[in-house]
KEFIPA-240422 format. One line per 5 residues: number of its first residue (from 1); their letters; for each residue x, y negated, z of N, C-alpha, C, O, CB. Coordinates in steps of 0.001 Angstrom, whole numbers, plus 500000, padded with zeros to 6 digits. Glycine has a CB too. Example, Ala and Ser with C-alpha at 12.3 -4.5 7.8 and 13.67 -1.06 7.14 Angstrom:
2
1	AS	513190/505690/507800/512300/504500/507800/513200/503300/507800/514236/503319/508465/511308/504473/509046 | 512850/502250/507080/513670/501060/507140/512900/499970/507870/513409/498862/508039/514084/500598/505725
end
This chain:
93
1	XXXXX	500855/501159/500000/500000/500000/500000/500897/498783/500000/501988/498794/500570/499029/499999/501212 | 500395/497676/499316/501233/496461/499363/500197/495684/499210/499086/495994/498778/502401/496236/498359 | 500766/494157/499752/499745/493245/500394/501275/492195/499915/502475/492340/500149/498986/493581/502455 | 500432/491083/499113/500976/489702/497947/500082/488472/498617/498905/488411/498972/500394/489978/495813 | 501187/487510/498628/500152/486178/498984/499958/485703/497237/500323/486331/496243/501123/484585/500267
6	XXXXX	499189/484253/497334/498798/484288/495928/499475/483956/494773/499086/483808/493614/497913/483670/495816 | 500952/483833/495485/501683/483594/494143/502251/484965/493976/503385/485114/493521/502885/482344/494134 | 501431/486057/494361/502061/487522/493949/503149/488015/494411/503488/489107/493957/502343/487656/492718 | 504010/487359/495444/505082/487675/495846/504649/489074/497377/503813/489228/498267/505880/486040/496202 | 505338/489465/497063/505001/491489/497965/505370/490466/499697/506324/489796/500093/507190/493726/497307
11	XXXXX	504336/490767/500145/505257/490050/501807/505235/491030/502682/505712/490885/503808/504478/488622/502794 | 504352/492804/502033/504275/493739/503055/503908/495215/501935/502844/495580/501434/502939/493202/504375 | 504896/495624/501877/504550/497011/501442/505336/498815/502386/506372/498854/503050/505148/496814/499686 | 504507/499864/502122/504835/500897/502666/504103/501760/501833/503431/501297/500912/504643/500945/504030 | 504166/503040/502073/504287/504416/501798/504013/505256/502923/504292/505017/504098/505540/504707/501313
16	XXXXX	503401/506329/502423/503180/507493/503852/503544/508720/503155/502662/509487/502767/501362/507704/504636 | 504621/508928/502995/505425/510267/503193/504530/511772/503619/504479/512238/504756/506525/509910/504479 | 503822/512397/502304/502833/513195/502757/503018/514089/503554/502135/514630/504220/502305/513672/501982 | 504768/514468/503585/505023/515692/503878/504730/515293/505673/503919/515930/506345/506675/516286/503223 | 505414/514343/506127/506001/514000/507194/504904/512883/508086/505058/512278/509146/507445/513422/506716
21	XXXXX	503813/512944/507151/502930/511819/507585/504035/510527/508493/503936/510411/509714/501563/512625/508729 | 504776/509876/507880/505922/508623/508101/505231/508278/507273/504556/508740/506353/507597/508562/507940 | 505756/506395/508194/505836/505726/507178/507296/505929/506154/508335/506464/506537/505612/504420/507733 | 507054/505362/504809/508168/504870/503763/508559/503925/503488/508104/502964/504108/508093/505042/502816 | 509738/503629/502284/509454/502546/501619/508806/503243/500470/508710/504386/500023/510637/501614/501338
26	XXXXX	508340/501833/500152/507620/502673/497926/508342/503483/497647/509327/503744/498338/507736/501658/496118 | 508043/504092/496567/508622/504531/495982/509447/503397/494853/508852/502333/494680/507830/505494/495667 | 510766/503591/494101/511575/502725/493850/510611/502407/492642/510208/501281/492349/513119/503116/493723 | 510286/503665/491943/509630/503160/490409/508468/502232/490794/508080/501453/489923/508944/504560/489342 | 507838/502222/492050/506009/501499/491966/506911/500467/492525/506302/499406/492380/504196/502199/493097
31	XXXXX	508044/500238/493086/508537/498685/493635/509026/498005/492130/509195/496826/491819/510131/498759/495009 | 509132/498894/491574/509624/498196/490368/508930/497257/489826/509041/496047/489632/509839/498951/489423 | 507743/498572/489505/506734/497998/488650/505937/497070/489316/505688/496086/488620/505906/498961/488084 | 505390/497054/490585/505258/495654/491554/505933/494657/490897/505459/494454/489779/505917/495728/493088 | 506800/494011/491161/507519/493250/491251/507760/492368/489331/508045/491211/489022/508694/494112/492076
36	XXXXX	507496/493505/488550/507698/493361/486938/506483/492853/486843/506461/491720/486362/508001/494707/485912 | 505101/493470/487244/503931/493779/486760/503170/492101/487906/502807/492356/489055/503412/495858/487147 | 503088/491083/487552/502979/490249/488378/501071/489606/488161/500494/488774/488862/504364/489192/488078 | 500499/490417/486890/499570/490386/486499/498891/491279/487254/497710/490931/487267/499599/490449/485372 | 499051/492190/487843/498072/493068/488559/498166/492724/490323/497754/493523/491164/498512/494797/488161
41	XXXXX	498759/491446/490641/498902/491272/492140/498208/489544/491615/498150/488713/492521/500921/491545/493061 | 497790/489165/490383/497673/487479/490413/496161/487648/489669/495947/487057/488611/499153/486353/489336 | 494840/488739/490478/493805/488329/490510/493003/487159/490836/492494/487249/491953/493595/488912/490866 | 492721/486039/490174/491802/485137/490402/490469/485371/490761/489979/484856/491766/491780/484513/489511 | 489741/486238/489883/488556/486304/490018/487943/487017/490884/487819/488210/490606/488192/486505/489158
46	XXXXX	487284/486434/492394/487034/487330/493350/486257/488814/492958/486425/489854/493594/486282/486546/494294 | 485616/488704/492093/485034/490073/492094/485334/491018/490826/484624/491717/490103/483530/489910/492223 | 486754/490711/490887/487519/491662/489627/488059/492668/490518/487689/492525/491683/488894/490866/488578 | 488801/493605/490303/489486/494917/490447/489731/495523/489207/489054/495921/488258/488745/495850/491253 | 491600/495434/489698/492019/496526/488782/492165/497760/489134/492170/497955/490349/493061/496315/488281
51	XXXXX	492329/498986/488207/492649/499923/488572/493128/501010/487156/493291/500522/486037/491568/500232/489486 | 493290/502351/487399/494551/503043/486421/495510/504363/486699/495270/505295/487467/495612/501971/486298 | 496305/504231/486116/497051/505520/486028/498293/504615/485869/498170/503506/485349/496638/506747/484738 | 499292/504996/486236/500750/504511/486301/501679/506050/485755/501492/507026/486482/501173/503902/488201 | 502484/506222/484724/503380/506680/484671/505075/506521/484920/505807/506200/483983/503034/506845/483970
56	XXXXX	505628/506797/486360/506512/506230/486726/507780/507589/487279/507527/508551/488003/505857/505161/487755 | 508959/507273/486725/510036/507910/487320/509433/508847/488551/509862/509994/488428/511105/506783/487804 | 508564/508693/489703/508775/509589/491022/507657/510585/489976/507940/511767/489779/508188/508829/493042 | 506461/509994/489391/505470/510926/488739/504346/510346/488004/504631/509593/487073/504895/511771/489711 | 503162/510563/488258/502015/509511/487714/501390/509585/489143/501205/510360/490082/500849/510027/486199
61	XXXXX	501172/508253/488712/500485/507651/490199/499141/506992/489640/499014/506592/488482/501589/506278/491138 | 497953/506925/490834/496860/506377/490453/496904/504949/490911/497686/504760/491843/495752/507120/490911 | 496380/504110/490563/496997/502577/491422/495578/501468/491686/494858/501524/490690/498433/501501/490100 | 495135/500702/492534/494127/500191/492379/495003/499006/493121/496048/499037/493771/492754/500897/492846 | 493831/497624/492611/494086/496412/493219/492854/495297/493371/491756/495324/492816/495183/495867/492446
66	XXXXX	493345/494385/494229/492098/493569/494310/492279/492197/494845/493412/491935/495246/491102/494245/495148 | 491314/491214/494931/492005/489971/496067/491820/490895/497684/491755/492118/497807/490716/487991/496075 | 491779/490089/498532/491472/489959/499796/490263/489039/499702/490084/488180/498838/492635/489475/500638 | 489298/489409/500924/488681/487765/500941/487467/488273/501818/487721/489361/502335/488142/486859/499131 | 486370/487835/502083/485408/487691/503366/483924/488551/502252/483528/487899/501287/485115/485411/504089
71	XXXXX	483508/489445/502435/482159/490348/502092/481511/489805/501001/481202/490280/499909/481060/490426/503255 | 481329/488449/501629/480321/488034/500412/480371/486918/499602/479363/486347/499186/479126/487890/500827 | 482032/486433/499250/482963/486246/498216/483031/484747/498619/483012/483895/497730/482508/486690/496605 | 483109/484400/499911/482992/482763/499847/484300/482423/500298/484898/483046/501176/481776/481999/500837 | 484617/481707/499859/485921/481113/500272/486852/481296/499498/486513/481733/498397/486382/481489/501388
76	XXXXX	488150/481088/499694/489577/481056/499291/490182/481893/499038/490698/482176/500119/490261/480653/499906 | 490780/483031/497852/491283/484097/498030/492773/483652/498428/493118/482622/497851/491057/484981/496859 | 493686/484183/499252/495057/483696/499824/495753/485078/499425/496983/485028/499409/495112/483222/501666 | 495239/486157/499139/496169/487371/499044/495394/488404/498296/494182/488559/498146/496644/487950/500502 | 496778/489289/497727/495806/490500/496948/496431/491747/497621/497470/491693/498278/495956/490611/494994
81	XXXXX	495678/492931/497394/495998/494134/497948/496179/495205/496862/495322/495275/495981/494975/494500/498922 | 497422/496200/496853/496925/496932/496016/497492/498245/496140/498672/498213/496489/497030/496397/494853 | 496959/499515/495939/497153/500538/496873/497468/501577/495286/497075/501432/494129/495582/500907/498191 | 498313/502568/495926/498842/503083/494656/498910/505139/495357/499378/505095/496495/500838/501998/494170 | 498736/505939/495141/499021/507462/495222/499211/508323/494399/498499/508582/493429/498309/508007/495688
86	XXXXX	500407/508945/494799/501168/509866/493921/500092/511044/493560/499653/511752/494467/502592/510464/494717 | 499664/511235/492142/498696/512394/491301/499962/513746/491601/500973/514189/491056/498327/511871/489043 | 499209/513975/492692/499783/516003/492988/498894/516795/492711/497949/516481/491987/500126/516667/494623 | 499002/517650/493099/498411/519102/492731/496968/519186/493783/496022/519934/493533/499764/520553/493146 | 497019/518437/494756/495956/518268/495803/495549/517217/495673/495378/516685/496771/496227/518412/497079
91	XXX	495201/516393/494576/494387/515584/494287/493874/515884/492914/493069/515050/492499/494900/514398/494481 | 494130/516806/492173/493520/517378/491197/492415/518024/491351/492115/518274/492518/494189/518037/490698 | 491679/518390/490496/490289/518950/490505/491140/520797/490238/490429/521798/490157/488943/518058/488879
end
């Protein structure tokens, strides 16, 4: 999970290490692509969400994102969230 104020800059990200239920850091490829990908953390429109499939060095990952902001869309968005999990064998059908 990683959490961007609104100029998209990462001010909090981690990982949970399935094996070990730990925390992590990202994985290097989704920090990458964070950090490259500055369009999927610089949602304007409160009631957009992205979401997808990521093909990255650790594997394919599923990835979703969104602003932050209060239920029933009033106010200021200040941050986006966007949560990403590695496609294993136990998340397959």
């Amino acid at each position: 999970m990683a959490f961007a104020d609104a100029s998209g800059r990462i001010v909090y990200a981690k990982a949970l290490d399935p094996d070990t239920r730990q925390t992590a850091n990202l994985p290097d490829g989704l920090a990458r692509y964070l950090a490259t990908q500055p369009g999927l953390l610089h949602i304007s429109d409160p009631h957009e969400a992205v979401s997808g499939a990521l093909s990255l060095p650790e594997g394919p990952f599923l990835i979703a994102a969104q602003p932050i902001g209060k239920s029933d869309y009033s106010g200021h968005r200040t941050a986006r969230s966007s949560w990403a999990s590695e496609w294993t064998r136990t998340l397959s059908p």
